[in-house]
Each structure stands twice: as C-alpha cells, then as structure tokens.
N, C-alpha and C positions, 0 to 999 in steps of 0.2 A: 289460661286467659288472665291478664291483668286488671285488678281490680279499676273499676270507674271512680276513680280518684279528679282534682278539681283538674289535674295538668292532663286527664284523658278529656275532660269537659269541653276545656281550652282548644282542644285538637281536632275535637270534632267540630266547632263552633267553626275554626279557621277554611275548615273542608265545605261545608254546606257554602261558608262565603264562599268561596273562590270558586265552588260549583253555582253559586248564585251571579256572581259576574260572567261566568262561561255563558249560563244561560241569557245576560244580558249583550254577551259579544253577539250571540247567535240572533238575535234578531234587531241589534243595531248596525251589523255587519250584512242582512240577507241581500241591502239593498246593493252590496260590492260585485255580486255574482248578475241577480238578477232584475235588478230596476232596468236596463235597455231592452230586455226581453217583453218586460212589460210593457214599456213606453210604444215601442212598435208592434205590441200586439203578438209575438211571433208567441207567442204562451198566455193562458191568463193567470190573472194574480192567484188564484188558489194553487193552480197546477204549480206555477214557478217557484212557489216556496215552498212547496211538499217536495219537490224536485232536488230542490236546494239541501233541505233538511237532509235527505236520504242519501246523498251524496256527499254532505259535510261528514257526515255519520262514519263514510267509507273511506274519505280520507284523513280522520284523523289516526289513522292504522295503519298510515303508508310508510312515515317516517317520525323519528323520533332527536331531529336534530333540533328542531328550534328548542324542543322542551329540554333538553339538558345546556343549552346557551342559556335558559332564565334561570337554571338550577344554579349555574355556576359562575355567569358574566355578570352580577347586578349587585349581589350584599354580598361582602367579604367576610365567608362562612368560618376562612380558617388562617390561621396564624402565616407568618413567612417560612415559617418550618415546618407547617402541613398539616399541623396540629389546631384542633376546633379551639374555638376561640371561644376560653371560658365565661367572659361575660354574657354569650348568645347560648349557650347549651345548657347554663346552669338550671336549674329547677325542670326539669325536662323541657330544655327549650324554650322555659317562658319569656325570654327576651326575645330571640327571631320569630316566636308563634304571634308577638303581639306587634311585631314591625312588619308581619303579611297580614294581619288581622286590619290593620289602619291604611294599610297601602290599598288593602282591595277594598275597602268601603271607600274610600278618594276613587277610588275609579270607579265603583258601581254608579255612584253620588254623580261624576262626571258623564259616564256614559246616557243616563236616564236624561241630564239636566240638557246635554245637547242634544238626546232623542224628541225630549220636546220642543226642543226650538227646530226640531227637522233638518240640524247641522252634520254631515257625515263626518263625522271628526276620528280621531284615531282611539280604536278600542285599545289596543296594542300600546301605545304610549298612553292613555290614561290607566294602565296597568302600570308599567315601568315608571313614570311620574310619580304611583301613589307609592311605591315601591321605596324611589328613589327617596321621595321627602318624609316618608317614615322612617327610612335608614337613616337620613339625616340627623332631624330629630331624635333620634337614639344613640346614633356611634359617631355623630360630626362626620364634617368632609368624607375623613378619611376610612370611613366604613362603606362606603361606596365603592365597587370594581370599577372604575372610569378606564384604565386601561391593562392591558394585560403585561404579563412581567416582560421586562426590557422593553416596555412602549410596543409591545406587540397590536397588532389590530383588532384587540378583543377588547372584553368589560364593554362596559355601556357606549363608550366612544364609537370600538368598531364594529360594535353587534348592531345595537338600535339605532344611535344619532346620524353615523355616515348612510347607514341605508336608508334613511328617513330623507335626508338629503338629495341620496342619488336617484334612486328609486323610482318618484312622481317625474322627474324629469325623464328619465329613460322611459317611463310607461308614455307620455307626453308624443316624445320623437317618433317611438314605435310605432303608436296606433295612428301619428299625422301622417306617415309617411304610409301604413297598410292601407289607412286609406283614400290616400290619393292613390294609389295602386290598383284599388279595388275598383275605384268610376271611372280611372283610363281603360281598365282591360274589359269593363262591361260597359263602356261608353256608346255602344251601337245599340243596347239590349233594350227594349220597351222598361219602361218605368216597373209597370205591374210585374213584369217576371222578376225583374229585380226583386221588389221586393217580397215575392211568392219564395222564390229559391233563397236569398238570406234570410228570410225567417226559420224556412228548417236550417239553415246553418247555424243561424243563433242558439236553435238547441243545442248542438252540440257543442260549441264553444262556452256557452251558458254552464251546462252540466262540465265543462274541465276547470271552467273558473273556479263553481264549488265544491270541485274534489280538491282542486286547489288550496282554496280557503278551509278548508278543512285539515290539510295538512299542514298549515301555519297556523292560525288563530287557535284549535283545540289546543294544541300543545303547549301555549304559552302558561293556562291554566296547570297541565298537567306538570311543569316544572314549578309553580308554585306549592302545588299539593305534596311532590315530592321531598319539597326543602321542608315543608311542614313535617313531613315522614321522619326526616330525615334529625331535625331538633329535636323530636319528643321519644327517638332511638329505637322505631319503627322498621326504620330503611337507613342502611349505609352508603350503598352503592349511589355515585354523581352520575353515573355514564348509565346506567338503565331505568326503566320507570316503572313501578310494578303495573301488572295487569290489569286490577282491579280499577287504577287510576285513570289507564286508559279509554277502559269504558266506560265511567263515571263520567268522565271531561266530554267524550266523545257522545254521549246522550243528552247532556245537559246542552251542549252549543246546538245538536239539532233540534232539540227541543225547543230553544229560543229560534232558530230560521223557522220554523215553522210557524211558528206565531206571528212573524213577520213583521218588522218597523217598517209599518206603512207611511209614515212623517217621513222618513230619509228615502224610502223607493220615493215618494214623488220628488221631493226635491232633487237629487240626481236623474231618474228618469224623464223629468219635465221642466225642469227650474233649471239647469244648467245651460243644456245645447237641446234645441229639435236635434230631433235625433230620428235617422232613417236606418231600416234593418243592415244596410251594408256598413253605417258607419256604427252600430250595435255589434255586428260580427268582427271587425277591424279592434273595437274598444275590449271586446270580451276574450279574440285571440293574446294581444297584445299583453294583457293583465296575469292573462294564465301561464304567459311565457316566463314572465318577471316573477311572479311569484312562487312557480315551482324551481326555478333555477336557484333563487333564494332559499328556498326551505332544503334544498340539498347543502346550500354552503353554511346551512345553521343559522342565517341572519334572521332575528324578530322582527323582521319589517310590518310597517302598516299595509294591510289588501287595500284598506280605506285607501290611500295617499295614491297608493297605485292605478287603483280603480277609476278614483275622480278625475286622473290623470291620464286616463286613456280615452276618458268620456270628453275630456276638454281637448284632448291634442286630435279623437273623431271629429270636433266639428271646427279644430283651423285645419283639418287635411280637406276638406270638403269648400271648393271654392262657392262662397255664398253663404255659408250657413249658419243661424243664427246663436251665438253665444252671449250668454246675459252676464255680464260682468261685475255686476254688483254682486251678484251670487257666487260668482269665482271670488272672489275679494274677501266674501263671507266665509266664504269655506276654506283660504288662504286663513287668515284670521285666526278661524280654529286649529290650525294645522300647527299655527305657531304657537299657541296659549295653552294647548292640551296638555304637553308635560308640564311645564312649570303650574300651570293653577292645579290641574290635579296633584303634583308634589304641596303644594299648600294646604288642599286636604288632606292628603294622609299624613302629614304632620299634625297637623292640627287633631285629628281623629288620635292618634299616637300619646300625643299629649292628654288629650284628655281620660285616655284609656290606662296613663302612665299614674298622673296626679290620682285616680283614683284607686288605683293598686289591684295585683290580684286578677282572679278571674273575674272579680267582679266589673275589672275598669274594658273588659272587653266585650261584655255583655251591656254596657253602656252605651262604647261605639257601635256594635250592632244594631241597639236598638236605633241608636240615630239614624242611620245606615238605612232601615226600614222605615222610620218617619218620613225621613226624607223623601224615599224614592214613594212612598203610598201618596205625598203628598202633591208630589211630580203629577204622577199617573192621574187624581184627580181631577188637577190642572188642565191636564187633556184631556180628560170628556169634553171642554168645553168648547171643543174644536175639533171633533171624531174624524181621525182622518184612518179609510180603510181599502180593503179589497174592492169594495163598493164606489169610493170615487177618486182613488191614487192615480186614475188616470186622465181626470177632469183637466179642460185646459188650463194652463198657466195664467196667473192673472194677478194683479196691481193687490189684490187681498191678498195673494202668497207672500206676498215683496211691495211693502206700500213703498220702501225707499229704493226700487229697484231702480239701476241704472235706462236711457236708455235701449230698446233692441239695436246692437252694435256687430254689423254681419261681419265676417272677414276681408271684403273687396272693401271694406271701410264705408258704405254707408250706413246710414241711421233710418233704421224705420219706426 
C-alpha cells in the first residue's frame, strides 16, 4: 500500500469532487427522465424519482462508451508520439489532478447556480466547459482535443459540440411528429381512456428514459475519475474503467435522482408546454431513442437538450397546445451560455488554485466550491420548492416576465 503522501491527498480530493458533481448531475438531470410523468400525474413525485434513481443505478453498467470519449476526447493527455505529456504527469499528475479539480468545481458551481434559478441547462457541457477552460488556463489552445488526428470527427468538436447541436433538433422532430401520430391513431378514443392507458405508458417509457440517462450522464463522471487514476499512476489503461469507479459514479448520480431537483421538474413539467399523458409518452419514447443510440456511438451528449427538446416538439405536434415561450427562450439561453461561462469558471478556479501552489491551492478551490454551492442552497429555502407542490399550477410568480400563452394555431390567450 502506498504511503498517503500530499499527491495521494490531491487524488482523493479530485474523486470525492467529481463524485460530488455525479451527485449533483443526479438530481439536476432527475427532471430529464421524469418531470412529464409527473406533470400528468401518471406517477407521483416520490414514486418517480425513487423510480428514477433505481434505474439510473442499472444503467450506468450497460455501457462504457461515453466514459472513455471524456477519458480520451477532451485534454491532450499525450504527446504526438503517444508518449504522456510530461508537463501533466509530472509530480504524480499534479498538473492534470488540478485542471479536473477546477473543471469540476465550474461545473458543480454552474450546475447548483442554474438548479436554483430552475433552468434545465446542460450538466454534461458544464462538465466539459469547466474542463475545457481549466485546460485552457493551464496548457493554452492547444491543450485542448478539439478535433481528432487528420480532422477526424472526434475531440471535443465531434464528441460534445456537433451532438449538442444535432441532437435537441432531432429530439424536437421526433416527438412533434410521435405525436401528431399518436392523436391521429386514438382520435376516436374518449379523452379519459386516453389519458388512463398513456399514463401506464408513460411508465414505461419514463423508466427506459432513466436507464437511458444512466447510461450517458454516470459515465461522463466515470472518465473523469479515471483520467485522475490515470495522472497519479493508479490506472493505465484509456479503453477500460476499473470497477470500483463504476459503482462509485453509478451510486452517487442515484443518489442525487433520488433527492430530486424539484426547481427543474416544475419548470419543464409545468413551465414549458401543458402537457397531456400522450404527448408525455411521445416526449419520453423520443428522448430514450436519441439518447441510447448516442451512448452506443460514444457521443457526451446533453439528456437535458434532448429531453427539453422532446417536451417542446410534444407540444407543436399537438395542434393547439400551449407553449410558453419565454421559458423556451430561457432555457435556449442556457443551452448556449452553459459551456463558455462554466469554462470561465474553471479557469478561474484553476488559477486561483495554480497562484496558490501545491495541494494547498486545491483545497482552496474546493473550499470555494462548497461556499458557493452551501450558499446557493440557502438561497433556496427562501422559495422551497418540492414533492409537495412541483405540481402547483403555473403562474405570473414562476415567470414574472413570462411571454404571453402563445398556442400553436397562433392564437394568444
């Protein structure tokens, strides 16, 4: 056993983070799977996030592709000749331990600060952003994997930004098109049956979103943990993830679903679109499609982007139905701001963790890391939003500047 030396300190400092963001993926992300379930009732809020958790748990063990894309597409571990790059492995790693150490307090910092303003924004790219502007701040440009050798469709270009892109638009077309499908072919059926029979659907659909989300989001963590393994001369191997890490990452994100970001379930399950059990079941098939087809081709994609993207293409496939636009706009906003401002944190976190040296200057950023987020959390008591009334109607106090009710036949109510 090797001795607990400050570069063992460091290591495990960088693990608890990165198992501390998993745990805030896990319940700023529960609203991606199950906020429509909730919103129509077909579950209640306890059930759907215990639901959740149990099911993220099971699919972060399905595959192991996205988590060796963050291992290997994001910071330029190794030389052109294949050889680690002795500036980042020196001191066991204390250069890459302290550019994932600042990356993931920008994203924890990012994730908490848009949990409180009830923004579904992308956990996934305030990872890769805090990532990205910590590399920055460390190795310049050119320590970045932006694309793969010979302009290949890998590194950050063709892992994260093009699925980031394509992505909410395909979840968009999908679910407008499942459900106009879905109120042509039950267009005869009484209302009630409707929505009696889509609610048990939505279970099901519900529960494949979060096996889903479990087999992207856990794993994003688990290539971080490993690139840590991997600096302080732990773990060699790019292409496997030890076990141990798998169930660490894979306890921590349920752990956070089950707690549950009850701020983000209401605003997508209520603050988006009304939303009716068929156009829930159309939004939660459509998301699970995109997202597991994704984590087989290794892409980091956002579930968020996808998710909010199914939820808003259910209600233009639904002729009538009301979508509040100012809250797309809002949540457009974050979609775009999430990388670049979370890279400004973890630079920023990078630098100040750099100027002070040592393990000391990371036991700094962390503390900040936890001022921050305790001072968030605070924040929120002062507006408890929970199990108890996530599904309160929507109202002018949610969204003082909300646009007006803007249906899809184009009037205004």
């Amino acid at each position: 056993m090797r001795n607990v030396t400050p570069e063992f300190i460091l290591l495990a400092l960088v693990v608890i983070t990165a198992l501390a963001f998993d745990f805030t993926n896990g319940f700023h992300d529960t609203a991606n799977a199950m906020a429509t379930s909730i919103a129509t009732r077909a579950l209640s809020p306890k059930a759907a996030v215990t639901l959740s958790a149990i099911l993220n748990l099971v699919g972060a063990f399905l595959s192991v592709e996205v988590a060796i894309t963050v291992t290997n597409a994001v910071i330029r571990i190794q030389n052109p000749d294949g050889t680690p790059r002795a500036d980042l492995m020196a001191d066991s790693g204390h250069g890459l331990l302290l550019i994932l150490m600042a990356g993931l307090a920008g994203a924890i910092i990012w994730n908490i600060l848009t949990w409180l303003w009830g923004l579904p924004s992308s956990s996934s790219h305030a990872l890769f952003g805090g990532l990205i502007g910590a590399t920055i701040a460390s190795l310049g440009w050119g320590g970045v994997k932006w694309v793969g050798e010979g302009y290949q469709l890998d590194g950050v270009v063709g892992k994260v930004i093009l699925p980031a892109l394509f992505s909410p638009a395909v979840a968009i077309i999908v679910a407008m098109i499942g459900t106009r499908l879905v109120f042509r072919i039950t267009e005869g059926v009484a209302r009630r049956y409707q929505e009696t029979g889509f609610r048990w659907g939505q279970i099901g659909t519900a529960s494949l979103l979060s096996l889903s989300h479990g087999t992207n989001d856990a794993q994003k963590t688990m290539g971080v943990v490993t690139l840590a393994l991997i600096a302080s001369g732990y773990w060699t191997d790019t292409t496997e993830i030890p076990v141990w890490v798998k169930i660490a990452c894979a306890l921590a994100i349920a752990s956070g679903t089950y707690i549950g970001g009850w701020r983000i379930i209401r605003t997508m399950g209520k603050g988006l679109v009304e939303i009716s059990s068929p156009q829930g079941m159309a939004a939660e098939s459509s998301s699970a499609a995109v997202i597991l087809t994704s984590s087989q081709l290794g892409f980091a994609l956002s579930t968020t982007h996808v998710c909010t993207g199914s939820i808003l293409g259910s209600g233009l496939g639904r002729k009538g139905a009301t979508v509040r636009w100012r809250v797309a706009g809002r949540m457009g906003l974050a979609w775009l701001t999430t990388l670049p401002l979370a890279a400004l944190v973890g630079a920023a976190m990078w630098w100040t963790g750099h100027l002070i040296g040592g393990p000391g200057g990371a036991f700094v950023v962390f503390a900040i890391m936890c001022v921050a987020a305790l001072y968030m959390w605070w924040h929120s008591r002062r507006n408890p939003i929970g199990h108890h009334n996530v599904n309160d109607e929507w109202s002018d106090d949610d969204d003082a500047n909300a646009d007006p009710k803007v249906t899809v036949s184009g009037g205004v109510r």
